[in-house]
N, C-alpha and C positions, 0 to 999 in steps of 0.2 A: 964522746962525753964521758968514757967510761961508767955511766949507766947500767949498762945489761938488758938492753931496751929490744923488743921485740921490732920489724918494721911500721908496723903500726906505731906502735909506741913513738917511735925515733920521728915519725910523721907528724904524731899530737905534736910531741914537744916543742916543736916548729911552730904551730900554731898557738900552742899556748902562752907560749914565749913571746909570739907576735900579740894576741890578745895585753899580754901582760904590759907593755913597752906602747902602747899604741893608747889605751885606753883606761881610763881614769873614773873607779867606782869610790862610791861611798859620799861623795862630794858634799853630798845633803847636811850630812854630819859636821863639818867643819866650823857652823857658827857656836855649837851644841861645844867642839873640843875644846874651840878658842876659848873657852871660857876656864878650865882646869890646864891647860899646856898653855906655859910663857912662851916666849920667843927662846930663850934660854934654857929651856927645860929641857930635862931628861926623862924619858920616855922606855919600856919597856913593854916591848909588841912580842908577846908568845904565841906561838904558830903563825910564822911572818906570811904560810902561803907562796902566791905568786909577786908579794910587795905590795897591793893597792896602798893598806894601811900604812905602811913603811915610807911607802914617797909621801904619803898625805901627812904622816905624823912631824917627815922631815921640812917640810913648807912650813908647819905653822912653826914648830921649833926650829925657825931656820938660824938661829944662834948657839941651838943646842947642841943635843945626842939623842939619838937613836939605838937601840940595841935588839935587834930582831934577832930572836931564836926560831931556829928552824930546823927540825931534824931528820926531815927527808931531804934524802940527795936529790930527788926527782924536782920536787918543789924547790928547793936551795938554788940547784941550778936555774932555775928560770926566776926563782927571786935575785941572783947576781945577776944574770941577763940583764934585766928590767934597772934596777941601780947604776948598771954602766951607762949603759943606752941612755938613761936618763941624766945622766952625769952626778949622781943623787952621791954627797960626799960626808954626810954626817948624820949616814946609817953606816953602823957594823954589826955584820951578817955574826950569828954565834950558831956553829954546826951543831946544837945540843938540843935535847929535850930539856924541860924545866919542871922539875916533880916534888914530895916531901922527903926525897932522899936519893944519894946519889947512887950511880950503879948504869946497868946496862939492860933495857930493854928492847922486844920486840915490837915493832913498828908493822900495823898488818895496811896493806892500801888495797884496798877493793879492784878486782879485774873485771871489766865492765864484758858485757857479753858480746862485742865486738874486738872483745882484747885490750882495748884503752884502759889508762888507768884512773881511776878514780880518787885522784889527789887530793882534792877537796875534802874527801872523806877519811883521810888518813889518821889512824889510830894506834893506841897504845894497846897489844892484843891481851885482851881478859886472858886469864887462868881459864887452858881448856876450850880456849877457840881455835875454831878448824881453819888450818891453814889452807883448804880447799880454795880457791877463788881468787886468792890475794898474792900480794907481791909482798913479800916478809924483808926489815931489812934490821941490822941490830944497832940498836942509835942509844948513844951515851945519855945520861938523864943529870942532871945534875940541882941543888937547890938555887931560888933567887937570895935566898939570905948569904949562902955561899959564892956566888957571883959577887956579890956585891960587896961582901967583904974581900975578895980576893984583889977586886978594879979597883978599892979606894973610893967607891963612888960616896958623893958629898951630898945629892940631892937625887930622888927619886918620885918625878914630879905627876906619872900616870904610868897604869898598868891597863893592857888590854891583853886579854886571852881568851882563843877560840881552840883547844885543841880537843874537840870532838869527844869530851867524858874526862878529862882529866884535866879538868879545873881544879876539883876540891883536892888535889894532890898537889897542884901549883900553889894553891894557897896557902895551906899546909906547910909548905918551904917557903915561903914567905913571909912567915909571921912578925920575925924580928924586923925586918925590911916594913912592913906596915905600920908598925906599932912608931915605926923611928922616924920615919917619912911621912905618913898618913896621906900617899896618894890614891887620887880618883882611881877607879876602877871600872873599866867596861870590858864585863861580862857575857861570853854566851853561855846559857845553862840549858842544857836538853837533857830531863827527867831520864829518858831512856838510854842516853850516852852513855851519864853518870853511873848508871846501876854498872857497868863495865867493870866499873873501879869501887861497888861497892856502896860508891855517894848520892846522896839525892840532891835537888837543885834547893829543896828546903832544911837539908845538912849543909852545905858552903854556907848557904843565907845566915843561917844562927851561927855557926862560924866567927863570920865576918862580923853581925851584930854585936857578939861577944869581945869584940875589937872596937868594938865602939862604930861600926856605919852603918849607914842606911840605906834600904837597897829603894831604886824607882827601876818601871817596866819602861823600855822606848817603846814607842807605840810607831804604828807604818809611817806616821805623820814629823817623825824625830822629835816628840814632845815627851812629855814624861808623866808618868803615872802610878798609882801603886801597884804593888807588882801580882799582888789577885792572887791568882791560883798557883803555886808553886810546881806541878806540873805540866804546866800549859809552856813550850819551850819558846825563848825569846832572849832578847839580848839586853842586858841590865846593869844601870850605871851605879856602882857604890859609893858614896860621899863618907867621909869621916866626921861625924858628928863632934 
């Protein structure tokens, strides 16, 4: 796999790969998406993960585009896994990070105390974090306003981004793309992530308000609510007012 993968490691990915291709999370969500993603829509999924979101985003836009960034090799590999296996044809994988400006950062993934890696958790390493523990890898970053100038793209019809503290730096490079498109947005914001990069989950928020949307809290139930305490961490949908 050209990884660098410990045999543990080589072991997970088998597994995880199998998890990824096999089984189909989030499902609950899907009457909630239908409603912002046409058939036709174009869609940007930041931190694609192992795909769940990416084959789900590709179902409902099944006349669309897809465009998952993903910039762990570890993850990447088992996000193509899961797209083949699945015959998934209008998702395209982008090996990059997505930030407020381009460049090259470190990537830290937590080594679990068994050696596994802790992909889920993978991050963009603060200034001054110990590389003790982790798997470091160095992953291009680039913005969504500069993607999207670069593809041509026409429409930009939902953004979703989970990459563990560096939302408010994808946002950030995304301004022009918002202001031009005014797509939905689903949000994970975790108080303590963000502090990484500096940001707080009530920094994005006014951010984004200052662009004109409004943020609601998903509740366990997939209903929506206000979003209450801005460090209480959760996942939160932004409309453009």
């Amino acid at each position: 796999m050209g990884l660098n993968l410990s045999l543990k490691q080589s072991g997970d990915w088998f597994a995880h790969a199998f998890k990824s291709v096999t089984q189909d999370h989030h499902r609950e969500l899907v009457p909630l998406l239908r409603r912002f993603i046409p058939e036709d829509g174009t869609v940007i999924d930041v931190g694609a993960h192992a795909g769940q979101f990416a084959r789900m985003f590709a179902a409902i836009a099944r006349r669309g585009q897809v465009f998952s960034f993903e910039p762990s090799p570890y993850a990447r590999s088992i996000l193509e896994t899961a797209l083949r296996w699945r015959a998934v044809r209008n998702v395209t994988v982008v090996a990059k990070g997505l930030g407020d400006q381009p460049g090259v950062l470190e990537l830290a993934t937590p080594i679990k105390r068994r050696g596994g890696l802790g992909y889920g958790l993978a991050h963009v390493a603060a200034a001054g974090e110990t590389a003790e523990g982790q798997r470091r890898d160095a992953v291009a970053i680039m913005t969504l306003d500069g993607f999207v100038s670069e593809h041509g793209l026409a429409r930009v019809d939902f953004i979703k981004v989970d990459v563990e503290g560096f939302e408010g730096r994808v946002m950030a490079g995304a301004e022009e793309t918002l202001r031009r498109f005014r797509p939905a947005l689903l949000l994970e914001l975790h108080h303590g992530h963000l502090a990484r990069g500096g940001d707080t989950a009530e920094g994005v928020a006014a951010f984004l308000a200052g662009l004109g949307y409004v943020a609601q809290r998903l509740t366990p139930e997939v209903g929506l609510e206000p979003p209450g305490d801005w460090t209480a961490p959760g996942d939160f949908l932004f409309t453009a007012g």
